[in-house]
C-alpha positions in Angstrom: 2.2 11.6 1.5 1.7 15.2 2.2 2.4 17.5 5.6 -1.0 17.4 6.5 -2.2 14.1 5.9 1.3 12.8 7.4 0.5 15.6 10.7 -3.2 13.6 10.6 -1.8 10.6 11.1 0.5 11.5 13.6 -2.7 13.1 15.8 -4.6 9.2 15.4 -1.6 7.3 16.2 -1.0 9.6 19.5 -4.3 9.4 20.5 -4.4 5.4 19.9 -7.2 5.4 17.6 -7.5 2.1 16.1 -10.5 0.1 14.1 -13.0 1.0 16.5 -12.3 5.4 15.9 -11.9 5.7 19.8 -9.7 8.7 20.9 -8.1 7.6 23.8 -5.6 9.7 25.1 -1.6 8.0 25.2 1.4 9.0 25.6 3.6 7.1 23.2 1.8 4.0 22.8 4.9 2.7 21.1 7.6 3.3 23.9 9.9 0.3 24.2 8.4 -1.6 21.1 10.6 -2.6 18.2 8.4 -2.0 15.1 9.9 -3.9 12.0 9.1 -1.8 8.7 9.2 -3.9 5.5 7.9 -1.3 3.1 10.0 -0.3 0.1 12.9 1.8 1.7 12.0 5.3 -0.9 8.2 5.0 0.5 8.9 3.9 4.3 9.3 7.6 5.7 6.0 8.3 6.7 5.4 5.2 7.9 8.8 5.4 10.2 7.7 9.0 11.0 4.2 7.6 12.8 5.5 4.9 14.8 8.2 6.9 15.6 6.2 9.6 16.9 4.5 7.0 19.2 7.6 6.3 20.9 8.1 2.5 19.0 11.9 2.0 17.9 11.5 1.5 14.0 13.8 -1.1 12.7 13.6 -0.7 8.6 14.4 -4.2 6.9 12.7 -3.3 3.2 11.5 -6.2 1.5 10.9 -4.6 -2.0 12.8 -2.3 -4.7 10.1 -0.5 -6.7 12.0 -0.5 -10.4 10.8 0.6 -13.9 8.9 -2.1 -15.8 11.0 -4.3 -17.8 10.3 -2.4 -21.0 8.0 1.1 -21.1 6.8 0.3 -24.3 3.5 -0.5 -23.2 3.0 2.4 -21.5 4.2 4.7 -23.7 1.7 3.7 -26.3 -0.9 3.8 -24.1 0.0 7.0 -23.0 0.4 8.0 -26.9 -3.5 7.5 -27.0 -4.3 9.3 -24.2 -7.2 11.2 -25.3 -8.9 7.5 -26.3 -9.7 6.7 -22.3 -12.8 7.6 -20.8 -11.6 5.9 -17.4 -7.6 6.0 -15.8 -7.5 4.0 -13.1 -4.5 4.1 -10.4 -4.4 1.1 -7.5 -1.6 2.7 -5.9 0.9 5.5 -5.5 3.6 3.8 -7.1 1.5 3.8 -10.7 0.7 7.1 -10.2 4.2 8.2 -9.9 5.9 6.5 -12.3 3.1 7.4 -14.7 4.1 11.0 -13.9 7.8 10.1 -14.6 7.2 8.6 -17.5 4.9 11.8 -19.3 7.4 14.1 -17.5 10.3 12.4 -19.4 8.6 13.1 -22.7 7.8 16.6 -21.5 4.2 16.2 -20.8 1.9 16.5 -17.8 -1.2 15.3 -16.4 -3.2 17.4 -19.1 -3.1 14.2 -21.1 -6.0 12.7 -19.6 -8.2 16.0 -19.5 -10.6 13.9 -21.3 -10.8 10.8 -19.1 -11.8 10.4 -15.5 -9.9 9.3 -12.8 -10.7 7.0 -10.2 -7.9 5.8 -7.2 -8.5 3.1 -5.0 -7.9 4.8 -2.0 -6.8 8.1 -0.2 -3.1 8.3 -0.2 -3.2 7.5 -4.4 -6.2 10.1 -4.4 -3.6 12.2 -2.8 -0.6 12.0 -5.2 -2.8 12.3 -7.8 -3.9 15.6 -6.6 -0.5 16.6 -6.4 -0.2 16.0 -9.9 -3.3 17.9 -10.4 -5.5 15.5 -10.9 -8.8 15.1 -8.9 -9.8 11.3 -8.1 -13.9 10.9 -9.3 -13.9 8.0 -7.9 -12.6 6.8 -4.6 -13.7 3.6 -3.2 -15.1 2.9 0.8 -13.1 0.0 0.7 -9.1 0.5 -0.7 -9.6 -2.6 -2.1 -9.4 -3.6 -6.5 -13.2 -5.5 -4.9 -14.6 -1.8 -3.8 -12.9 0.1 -6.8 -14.6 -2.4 -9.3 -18.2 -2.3 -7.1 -18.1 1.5 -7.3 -17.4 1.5 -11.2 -19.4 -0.7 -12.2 -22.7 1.5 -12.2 -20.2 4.7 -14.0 -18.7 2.4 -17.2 -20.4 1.8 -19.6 -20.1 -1.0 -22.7 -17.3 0.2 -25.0 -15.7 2.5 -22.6 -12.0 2.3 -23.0 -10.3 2.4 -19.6 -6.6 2.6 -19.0 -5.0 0.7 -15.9 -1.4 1.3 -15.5 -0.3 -0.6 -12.1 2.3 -3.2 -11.1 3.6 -5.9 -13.8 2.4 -8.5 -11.7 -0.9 -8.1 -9.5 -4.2 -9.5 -9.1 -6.5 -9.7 -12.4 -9.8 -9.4 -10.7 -10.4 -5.5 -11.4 -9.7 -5.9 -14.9 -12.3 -9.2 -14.9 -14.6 -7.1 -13.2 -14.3 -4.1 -15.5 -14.4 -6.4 -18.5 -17.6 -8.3 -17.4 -19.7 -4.8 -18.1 -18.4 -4.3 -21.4 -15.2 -2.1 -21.0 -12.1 -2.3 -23.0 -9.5 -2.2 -20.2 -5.3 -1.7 -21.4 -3.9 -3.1 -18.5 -0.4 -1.7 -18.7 3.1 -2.2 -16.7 4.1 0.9 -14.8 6.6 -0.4 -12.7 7.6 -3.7 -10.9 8.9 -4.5 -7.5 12.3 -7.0 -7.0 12.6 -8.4 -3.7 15.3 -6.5 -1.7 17.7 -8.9 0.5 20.0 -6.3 2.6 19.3 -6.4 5.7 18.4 -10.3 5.7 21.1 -11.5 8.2 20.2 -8.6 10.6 16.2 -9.1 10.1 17.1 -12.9 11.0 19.5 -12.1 14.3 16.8 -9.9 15.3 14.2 -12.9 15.6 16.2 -15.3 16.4 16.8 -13.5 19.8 13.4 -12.7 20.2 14.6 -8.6 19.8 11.2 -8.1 17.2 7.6 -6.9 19.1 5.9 -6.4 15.8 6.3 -6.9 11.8 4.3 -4.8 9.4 3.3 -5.6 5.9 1.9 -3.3 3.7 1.0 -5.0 0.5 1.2 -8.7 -0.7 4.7 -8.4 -1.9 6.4 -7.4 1.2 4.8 -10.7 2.6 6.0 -12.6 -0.2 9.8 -11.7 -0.4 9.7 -11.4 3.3 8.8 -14.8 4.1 11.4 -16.0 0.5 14.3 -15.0 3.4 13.5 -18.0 4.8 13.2 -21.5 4.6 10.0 -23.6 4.2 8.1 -23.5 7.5 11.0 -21.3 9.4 8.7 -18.4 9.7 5.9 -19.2 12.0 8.3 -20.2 14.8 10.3 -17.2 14.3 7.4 -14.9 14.8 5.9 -16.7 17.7 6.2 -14.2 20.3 6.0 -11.1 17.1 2.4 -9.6 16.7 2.1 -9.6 12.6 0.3 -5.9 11.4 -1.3 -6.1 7.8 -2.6 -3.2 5.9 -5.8 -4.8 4.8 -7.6 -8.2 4.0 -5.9 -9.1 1.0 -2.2 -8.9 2.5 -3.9 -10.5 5.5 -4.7 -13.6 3.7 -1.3 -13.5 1.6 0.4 -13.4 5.2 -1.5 -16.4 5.6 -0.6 -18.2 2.9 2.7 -18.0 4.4 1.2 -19.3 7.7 1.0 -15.9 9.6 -1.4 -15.0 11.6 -2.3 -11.0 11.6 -3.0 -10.1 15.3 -3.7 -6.5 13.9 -5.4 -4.5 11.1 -7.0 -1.3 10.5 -10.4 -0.6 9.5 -9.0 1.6 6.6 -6.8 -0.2 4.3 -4.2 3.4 5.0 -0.6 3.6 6.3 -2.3 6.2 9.0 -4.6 3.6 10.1 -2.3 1.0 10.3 0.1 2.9 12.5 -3.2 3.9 14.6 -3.9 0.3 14.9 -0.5 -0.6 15.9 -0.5 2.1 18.9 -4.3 1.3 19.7 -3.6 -2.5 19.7 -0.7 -1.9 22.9 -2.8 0.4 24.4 -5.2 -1.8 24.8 -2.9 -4.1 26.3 -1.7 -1.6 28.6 -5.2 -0.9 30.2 -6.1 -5.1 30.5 
């Protein structure tokens, strides 16, 4: 996440701007919360950095290890073929940056997929992809696999060869969807997450006495190895009294699964948004 987009953020949070857009003017929305963050400890910075700036105390229990894929053999031989895509497709930041490491170890760059275009399903992945020099054609509405795959649908076309390099274990919808018109999609691991456990007996004292005002989840596999800390059905009474903050639908309903109820999420599927939604949803509170 760059300066600016990290300094954009900041200016939303601060001003409480939540789902609605509003720009209500706060001073540290946050003050006196406990914010628990359970992103992936190399990626929770910015995220620490926003809720921070809005005056919330930012406990950092990471959930998630983001490792290389169990063999980059795949990937390497897509990435050998190269020039074959028309379409590179990147559903996070994570696939874009280990794609990077891995051309960068073989002493290549982002040149390899002059021929293709590039499509990211959302800002922040449109953003380290720039950073790589690499400008995002596509960029879906809604950071969702459901918008990326509406938006390409009408750009593919039958035959197109599409490379998709993303977590070793995620949702297959986009590549059903991108199959279903015709395309020859080489879904490839760039990197898998572990669950992380240090941290468990702390994350669990800190519920238990009711020291938690809010848990955050960012993707589905935060909520996953988040609630595996726990025994069957522990959760729910644990985070009675803790307002649960999802990133989007689709960690919403995995939250759910798990028998969480998300009290907030932001209209944009962004850790900006989320942090704005966070500070908007308590200063609401404030003013009822």
């Amino acid at each position: 996440m760059s300066e600016d987009y990290l300094e954009e953020g900041k200016a939303a949070v601060m001003r409480g701007r939540g789902e609605s857009g509003g720009t209500v003017e706060t001073a540290r929305p946050l003050a006196g919360k406990v914010v628990i963050v359970t992103r992936a400890a190399a990626q929770a910075g910015p995220f620490h950095d926003l809720l921070e700036a809005a005056g919330a105390q930012v406990v950092l229990v990471p959930t998630i290890v983001i490792e290389p894929p169990d063999s980059w053999a795949p990937l390497d031989a897509a990435l050998a073929r190269a020039a074959e895509y028309r379409w590179v497709i990147f559903t996070s930041v994570n696939g874009v940056a280990m794609t990077r490491r891995r051309l960068a170890e073989g002493g290549r760059g982002a040149d390899v997929f002059a021929a293709a275009r590039v499509a990211a399903i959302g800002p922040a992945t449109a953003e380290a992809l720039a950073d790589w020099g690499l400008g995002a054609a596509v960029v879906p509405d809604e950071y969702v696999a459901e918008g990326l795959a509406a938006r390409l649908r009408g750009l593919l076309a039958a035959g197109d060869r599409v490379l998709l390099p993303r977590a070793a274990e995620t949702r297959d919808l986009l590549v059903r969807e991108l199959e279903g018109v015709g395309a020859r999609v080489d879904e490839v691991a760039a990197y898998r997450t572990r669950p992380a456990v240090q941290g468990a007996a702390e994350l669990r004292s800190l519920l238990e006495r009711g020291g938690a005002d809010v848990v955050t989840f960012t993707s589905s596999s935060t909520v996953r190895h988040f609630a595996a800390l726990f025994e069957a059905g522990e959760l729910p009474p644990l985070l009675r009294r803790v307002q649960v903050a999802c990133i989007g639908p689709i960690t919403r309903a995995t939250a759910a699964e798990h028998g969480l109820d998300t009290a907030i999420m932001p209209g944009d599927y962004t850790i900006p948004a989320l942090a704005a939604a966070i500070a908007a949803h308590y200063e609401r509170a404030t003013r009822s």
